[in-house]
N, C-alpha and C positions, 0 to 999 in steps of 0.2 A: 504494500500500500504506500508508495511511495508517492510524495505531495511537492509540486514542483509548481512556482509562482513566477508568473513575469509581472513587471511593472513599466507600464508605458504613462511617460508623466511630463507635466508642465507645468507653469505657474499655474493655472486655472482648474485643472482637474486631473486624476490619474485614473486608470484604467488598470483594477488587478484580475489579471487573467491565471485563474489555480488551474492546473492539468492535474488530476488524480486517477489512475487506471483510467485512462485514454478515455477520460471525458473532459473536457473546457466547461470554466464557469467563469462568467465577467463580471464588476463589481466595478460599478463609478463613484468617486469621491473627490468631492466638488471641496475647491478649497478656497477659502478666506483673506488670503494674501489678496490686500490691496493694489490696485496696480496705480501712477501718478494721478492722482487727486488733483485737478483743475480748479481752480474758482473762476467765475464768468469775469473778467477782465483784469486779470490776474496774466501779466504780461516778463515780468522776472521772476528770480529762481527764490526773492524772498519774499515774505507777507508784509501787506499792513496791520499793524495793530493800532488804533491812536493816530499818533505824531508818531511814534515810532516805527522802524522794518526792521524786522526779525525774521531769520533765517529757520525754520522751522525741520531741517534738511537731519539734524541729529535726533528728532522726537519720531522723526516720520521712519527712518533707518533702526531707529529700537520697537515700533511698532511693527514694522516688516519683518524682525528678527523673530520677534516672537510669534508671527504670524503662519513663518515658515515653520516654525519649532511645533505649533500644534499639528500643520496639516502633516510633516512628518510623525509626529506620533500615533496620528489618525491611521497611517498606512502602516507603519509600524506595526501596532494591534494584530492589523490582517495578514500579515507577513510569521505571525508566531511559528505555527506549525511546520511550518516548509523545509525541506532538505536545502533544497537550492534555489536563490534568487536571480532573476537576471533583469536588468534594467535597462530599460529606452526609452527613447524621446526627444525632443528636438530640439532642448536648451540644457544648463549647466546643471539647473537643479536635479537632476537624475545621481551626478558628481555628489552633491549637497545632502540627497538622503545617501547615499553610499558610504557615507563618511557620518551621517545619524547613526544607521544601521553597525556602522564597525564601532561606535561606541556603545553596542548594547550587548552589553554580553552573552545572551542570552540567541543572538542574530549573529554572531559575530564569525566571521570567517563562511557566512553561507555565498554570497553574492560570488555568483558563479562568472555574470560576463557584464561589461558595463561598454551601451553601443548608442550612438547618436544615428536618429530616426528623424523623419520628416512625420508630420502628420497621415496617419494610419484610419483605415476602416476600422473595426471591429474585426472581422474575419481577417485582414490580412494583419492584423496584433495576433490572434490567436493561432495560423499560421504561422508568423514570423517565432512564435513560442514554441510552438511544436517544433520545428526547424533545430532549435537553440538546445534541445532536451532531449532529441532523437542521435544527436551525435555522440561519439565518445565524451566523456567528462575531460575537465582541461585540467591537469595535475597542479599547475600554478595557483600561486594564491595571486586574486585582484591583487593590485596596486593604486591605490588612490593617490591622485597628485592635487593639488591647486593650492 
């Protein structure tokens, strides 16, 4: 009964795709990370307050911190039981939970491949998974860099 998880992920939502005895199951989670916040004539990088401008740039970079820190533990949760992780998608944050993930002991050393993806169907995630799961295992451990 072996339980093998991809993760196809972006700022805005991840797709976890479980393989278990050659069934696919898919699993969206919508995430909360603000993307830049506009105000209607708001022309520079700081605010008005008052008489005063303030650069708002250090509040807004700790709320994104923490933003990403829950939707990674959201996907984390889902990730428990798995043999093997593999991750993709079309930006850094795939990097960003790989490096969650290898701080959790209990995750740690699963994350089998870590590959930049454009934007996917559904079927061709859960293809591209099976692909990833069907070949020999790669004796290497990940290396996270950034």
């Amino acid at each position: 009964m072996k339980k093998n998880i991809g993760v196809w992920l972006d700022t805005e939502k991840a797709y976890i795709i479980t393989l278990k005895n050659g069934n696919s199951q898919i699993e969206t989670i919508e995430s909360e990370v603000e993307t830049r916040v506009r105000f209607k004539g708001e022309t520079k990088a700081y605010s008005r307050m008052g008489n005063q401008f303030i650069n708002p740039a250090k509040r807004t970079t700790h709320r994104r911190r923490h933003q990403f820190k829950q939707y990674f533990e959201n996907i984390s949760s889902k990730l428990e039981n798995a043999e093997e992780i593999y991750l993709f998608g079309p930006a850094e944050t795939k990097v960003h939970l790989a490096k969650h993930i290898n701080k959790n002991t209990n995750l740690n050393d699963r994350v089998r491949k870590i590959e930049s993806e454009d934007n996917m169907t559904e079927n061709q995630m859960i293809a591209r998974v099976k692909e990833i799961f069907s070949s020999d295992p790669v004796k290497t451990k990940a290396r996270i860099r950034h």
